[in-house]
N, C-alpha and C positions, 0 to 999 in steps of 0.2 A: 504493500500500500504506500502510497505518498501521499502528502500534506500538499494541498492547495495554500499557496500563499494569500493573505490579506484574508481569509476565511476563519480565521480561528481554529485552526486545528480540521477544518474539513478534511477527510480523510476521499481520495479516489485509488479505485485498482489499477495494476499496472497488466497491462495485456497484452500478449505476443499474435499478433495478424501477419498476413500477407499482404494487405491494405497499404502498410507502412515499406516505404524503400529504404531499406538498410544502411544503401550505400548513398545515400542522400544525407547533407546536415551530419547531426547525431544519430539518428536513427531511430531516434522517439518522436511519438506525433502526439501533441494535445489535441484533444475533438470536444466540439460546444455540438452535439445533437441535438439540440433545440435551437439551433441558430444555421445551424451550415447542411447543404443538403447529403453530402458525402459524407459527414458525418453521423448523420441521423439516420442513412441506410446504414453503416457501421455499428452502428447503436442496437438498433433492429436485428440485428445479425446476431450480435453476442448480446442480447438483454440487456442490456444495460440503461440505466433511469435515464428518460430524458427532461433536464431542468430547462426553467424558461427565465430571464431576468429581464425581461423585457416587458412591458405595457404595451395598448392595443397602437397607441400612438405614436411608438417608438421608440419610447423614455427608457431610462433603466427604471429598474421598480426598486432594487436596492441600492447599490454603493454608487454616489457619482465616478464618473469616468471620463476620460477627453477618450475617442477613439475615429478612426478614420473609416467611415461608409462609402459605398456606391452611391452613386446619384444616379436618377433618370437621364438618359440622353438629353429626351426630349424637353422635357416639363423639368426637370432640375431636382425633383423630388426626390428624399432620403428613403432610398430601397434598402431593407435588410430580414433578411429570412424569420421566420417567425412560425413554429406549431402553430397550428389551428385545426378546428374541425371542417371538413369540406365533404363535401359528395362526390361520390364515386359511381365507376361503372365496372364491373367486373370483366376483362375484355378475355378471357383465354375463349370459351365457348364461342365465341361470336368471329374469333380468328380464325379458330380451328377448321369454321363453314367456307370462310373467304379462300382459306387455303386450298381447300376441295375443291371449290371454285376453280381454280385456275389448273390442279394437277389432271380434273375432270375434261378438260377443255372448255367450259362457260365460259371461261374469260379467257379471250389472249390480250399480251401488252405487247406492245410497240415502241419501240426495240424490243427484243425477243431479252436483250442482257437485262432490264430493267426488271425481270422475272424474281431474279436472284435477290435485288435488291427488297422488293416486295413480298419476297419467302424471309428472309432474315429478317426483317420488320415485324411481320407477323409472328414467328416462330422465337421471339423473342418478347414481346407486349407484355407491358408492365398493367394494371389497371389504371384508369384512365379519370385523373380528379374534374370534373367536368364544372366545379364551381366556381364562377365569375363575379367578384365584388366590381361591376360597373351600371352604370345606368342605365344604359341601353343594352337591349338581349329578351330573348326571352325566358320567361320567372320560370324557376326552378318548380314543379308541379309538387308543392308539398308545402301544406300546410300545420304549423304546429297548434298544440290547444294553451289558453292564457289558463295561466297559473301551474302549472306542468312542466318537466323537465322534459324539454324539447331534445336532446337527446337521447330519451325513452322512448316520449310521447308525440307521436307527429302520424299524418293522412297524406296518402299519394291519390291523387284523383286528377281527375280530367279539367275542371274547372271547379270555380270555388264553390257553387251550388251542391256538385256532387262531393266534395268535400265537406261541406257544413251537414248533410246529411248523415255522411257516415261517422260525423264525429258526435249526433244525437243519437244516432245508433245506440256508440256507444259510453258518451259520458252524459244522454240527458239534452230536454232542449234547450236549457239556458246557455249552454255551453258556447264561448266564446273562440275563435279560432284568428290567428292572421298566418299571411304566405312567407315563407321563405325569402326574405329582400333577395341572394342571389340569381346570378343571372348563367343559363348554360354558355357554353362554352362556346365560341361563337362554329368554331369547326363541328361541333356536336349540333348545331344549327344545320350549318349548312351541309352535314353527314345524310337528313332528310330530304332533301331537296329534291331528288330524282319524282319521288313520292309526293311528297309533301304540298307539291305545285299542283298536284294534277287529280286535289280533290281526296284525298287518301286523311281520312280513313274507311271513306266512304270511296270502296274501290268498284263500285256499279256503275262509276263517271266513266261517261262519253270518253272524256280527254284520257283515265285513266287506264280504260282498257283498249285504246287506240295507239297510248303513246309509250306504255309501259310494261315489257322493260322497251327501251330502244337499242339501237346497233351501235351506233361510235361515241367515245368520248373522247374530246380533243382538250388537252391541258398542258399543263408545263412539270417536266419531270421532277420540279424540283416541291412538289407537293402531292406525290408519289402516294407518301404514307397519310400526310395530314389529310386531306379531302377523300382522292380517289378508294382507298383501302377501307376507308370510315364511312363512306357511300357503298360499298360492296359490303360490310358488315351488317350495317343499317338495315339495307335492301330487305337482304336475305332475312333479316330476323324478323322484318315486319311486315313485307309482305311472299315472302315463299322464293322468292326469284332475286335472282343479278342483275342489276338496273341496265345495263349493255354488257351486249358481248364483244365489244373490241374497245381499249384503252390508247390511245393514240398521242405519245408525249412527243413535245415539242420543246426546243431547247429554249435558253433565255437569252434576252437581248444584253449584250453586253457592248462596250465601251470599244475605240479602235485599239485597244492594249488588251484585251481580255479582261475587264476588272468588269466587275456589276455595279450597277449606277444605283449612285444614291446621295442623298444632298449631302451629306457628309464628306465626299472626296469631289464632290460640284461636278458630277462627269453626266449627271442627268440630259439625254439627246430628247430635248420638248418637240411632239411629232407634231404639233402644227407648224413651230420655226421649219422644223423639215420639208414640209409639205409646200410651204410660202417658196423657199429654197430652191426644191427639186422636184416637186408635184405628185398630188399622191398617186399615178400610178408608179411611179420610180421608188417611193415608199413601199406599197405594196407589193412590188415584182419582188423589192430586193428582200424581201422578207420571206417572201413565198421561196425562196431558192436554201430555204433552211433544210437542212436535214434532220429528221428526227431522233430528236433525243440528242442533237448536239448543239451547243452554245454557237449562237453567231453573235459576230465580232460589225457590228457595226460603223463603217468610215464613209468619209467623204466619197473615197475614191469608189466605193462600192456605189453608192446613190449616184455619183457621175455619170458612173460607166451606165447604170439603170437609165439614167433620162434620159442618156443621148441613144438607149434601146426604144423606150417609150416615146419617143421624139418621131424617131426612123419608120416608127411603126405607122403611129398619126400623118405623118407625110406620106406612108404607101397607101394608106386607104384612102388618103388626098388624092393622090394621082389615079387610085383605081376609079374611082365615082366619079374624074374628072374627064378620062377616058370610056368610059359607058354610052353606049346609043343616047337620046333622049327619051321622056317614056312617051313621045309620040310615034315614035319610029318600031310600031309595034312586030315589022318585020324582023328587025335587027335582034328584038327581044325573043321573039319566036328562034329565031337560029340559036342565040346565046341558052334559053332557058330546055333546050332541047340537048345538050351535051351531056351524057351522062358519063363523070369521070370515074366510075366504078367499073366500067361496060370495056372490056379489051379492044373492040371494035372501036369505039369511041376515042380512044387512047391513040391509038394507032393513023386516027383521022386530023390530029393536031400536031403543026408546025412541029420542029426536031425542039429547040429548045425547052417548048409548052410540055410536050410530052415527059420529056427529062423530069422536068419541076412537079407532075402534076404524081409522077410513080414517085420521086421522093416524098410528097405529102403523103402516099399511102402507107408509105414508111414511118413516117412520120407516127399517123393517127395507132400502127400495131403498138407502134413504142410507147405513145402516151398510154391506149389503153392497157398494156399493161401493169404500166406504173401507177396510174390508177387503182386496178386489181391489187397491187402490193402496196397502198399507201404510201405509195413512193414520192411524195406531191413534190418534194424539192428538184426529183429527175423530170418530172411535169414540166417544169419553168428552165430547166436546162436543158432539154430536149426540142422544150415549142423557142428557145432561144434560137441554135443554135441551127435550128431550120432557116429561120425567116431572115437571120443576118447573114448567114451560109451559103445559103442556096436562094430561098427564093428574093432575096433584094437586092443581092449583090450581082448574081445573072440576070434579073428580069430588069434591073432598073440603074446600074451601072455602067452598062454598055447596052443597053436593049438591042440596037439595031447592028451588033458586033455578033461574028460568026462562034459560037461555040467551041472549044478547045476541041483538036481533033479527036481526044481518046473519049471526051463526051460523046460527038456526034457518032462517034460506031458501036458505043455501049450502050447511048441510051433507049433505041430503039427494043433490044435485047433485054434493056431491064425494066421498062414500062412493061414487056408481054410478063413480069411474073409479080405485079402489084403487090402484094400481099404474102411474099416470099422474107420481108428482111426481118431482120434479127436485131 
């Protein structure tokens, strides 16, 4: 045993863990389990009393003390750990479904790697304190009764009518009741939502049984476990089912350095100066060119290169509509709306270079669709690039009235006749 100093003789045990690095310091570790959180599982572990010297307001209760706290980032407020009573959710059983979930095939995630992360998440779940001292939220479904040790004595019910009920049940009508000031967790909120919008719990809705479960959820990887996991938990326990069968992450927008933005290091990219900048389709392509589940790196040079794509693009459909018959010349329409470029015959009835451009569009569309089929959306936007600055703007409208390179004009005939052959 040792003597705590300035205690009078308080007496604490001395204890040998693996908690403690040896070869760190001395190799003794003093632990406050009612103040620090690694201390207080440590506590938990080996039984050990957990004391409190703290008030609700974050006084000492006994000895003064100068000592140095965390403050809030934000608000500047004195943050320091403190025991309390809070509400829980017991999460093992409600993993254990989600997990079935995905080894069953219900769910697949996208990236296939993001699996692993989402199995160690679950297969490790701690339970889950869902109690929020803030204002906004929604109130904790529990009621305690006045004059009763609300830690014995409390009502879970739907609303406070069916609460007031079962508390005359059973303390009598006089019986006084108020709710729970906390607020759930705001993720435990939005854990509902697949549900929760579409009329549930009243699942005979139109919307409900139209929209639910649905097929994709599109989110950002890095809320894997908080939302996505706690939506497929939820689902399952409340209504029988997996709210979607495919998971779809998408990586985060970061900075031209790799950092994540945030007003702290000023590196925040404000997407209307963007937009004012470089126009939102040059915003939107260059986004769409993400690949799933990895961080894009956000610069100049990227949005650049995007406008002067989106620029090129707006000036081809300029010249094509400026080139078109008139719609009085219903002849000229009739010949044009009669080509059908699916038709080999047809293929073979247009000029050498048309024909070239029109079998690489078919090329084109096997490759989009099936990157489509694999949610592959950022080869979508490298693919339909990659055409239209490649091929068809750079031969149709670069040289238009210039003879096509000779190994074109003797291939492309040969490879119009097999449309629907690329790879």
């Amino acid at each position: 045993m040792a003597i705590v100093p300035m205690t009078f003789g308080r007496h604490v045990p001395i204890i040998s863990d693996r908690y403690v690095d040896k070869d760190f310091g001395t190799g003794v570790l003093k632990i406050s389990p009612g103040h620090d959180h690694n201390d207080y599982l440590l506590a938990r572990k080996l039984g050990l009393p957990i004391l409190n010297v703290m008030n609700k307001d974050g006084t000492l209760n006994e000895e003064p003390h100068t000592l140095r706290v965390p403050r809030s980032q934000r608000g500047g407020e004195v943050i320091e750990p403190l025991v309390s009573k809070q509400w829980f959710v017991t999460m093992e059983p409600l993993a254990e479904k989600a997990l079935q979930a995905v080894e069953r095939g219900e769910l697949t995630i996208m990236p296939e790697r993001f699996e692993k992360i989402y199995n160690h998440w679950l297969s490790n779940i701690k339970d889950w304190c869902i109690s929020r001292q803030l204002w906004w939220g929604h109130r904790i479904p529990v009621w305690y009764i006045v004059g009763k040790d609300c830690e014995e004595e409390y009502i879970v019910a739907r609303n406070a009518n069916e609460a007031l009920e079962k508390a005359q049940e059973k303390y009598g009508k006089d019986v006084e009741i108020y709710q729970e000031p906390d607020v759930l967790d705001t993720w435990f909120s939005s854990a509902l939502w697949p549900f929760s919008t579409l009329g549930w719990p009243d699942v005979s809705t139109q919307d409900f049984k139209k929209f639910y479960p649905t097929t994709v959820l599109e989110t950002g990887h890095d809320i894997l476990f908080f939302w996505v996991a706690r939506m497929v938990m939820m689902g399952i326990e409340f209504t029988g089912a997996v709210p979607f069968s495919y998971v779809y992450l998408h990586g985060l927008i970061r900075d031209s350095q790799g950092r994540k933005m945030s007003k702290t290091l000023g590196n925040v990219i404000d997407p209307i100066d963007t937009i004012k900048e470089f126009g939102t389709d040059a915003l939107r392509f260059t986004l769409a060119l993400g690949t799933a589940g990895q961080d894009l790196n956000l610069s100049t040079e990227r949005l650049t290169s995007n406008k002067a794509f989106t620029n090129k693009l707006w000036n081809a459909g300029k010249f094509v509509l400026q080139n078109l018959p008139s719609q009085s010349d219903i002849s000229a329409w009739e010949t044009i709306l009669a080509c059908k470029f699916d038709k080999e015959e047809a293929l073979l009835r247009l000029p050498l270079p048309e024909c070239w451009v029109v079998s690489k569009l078919h090329c084109l569309i096997d490759m989009v669709t099936t990157s489509y089929d694999k949610y592959f959306f950022g080869d979508v936007g490298r693919e339909t690039y990659d055409f239209f600055w490649g091929d068809f703007a750079d031969c149709l409208f670069v040289s238009p009235h210039a003879e096509m390179e000779l190994h074109v004009r003797e291939g492309a005939r040969e490879h119009a006749m097999r449309p629907h052959s690329c790879t």
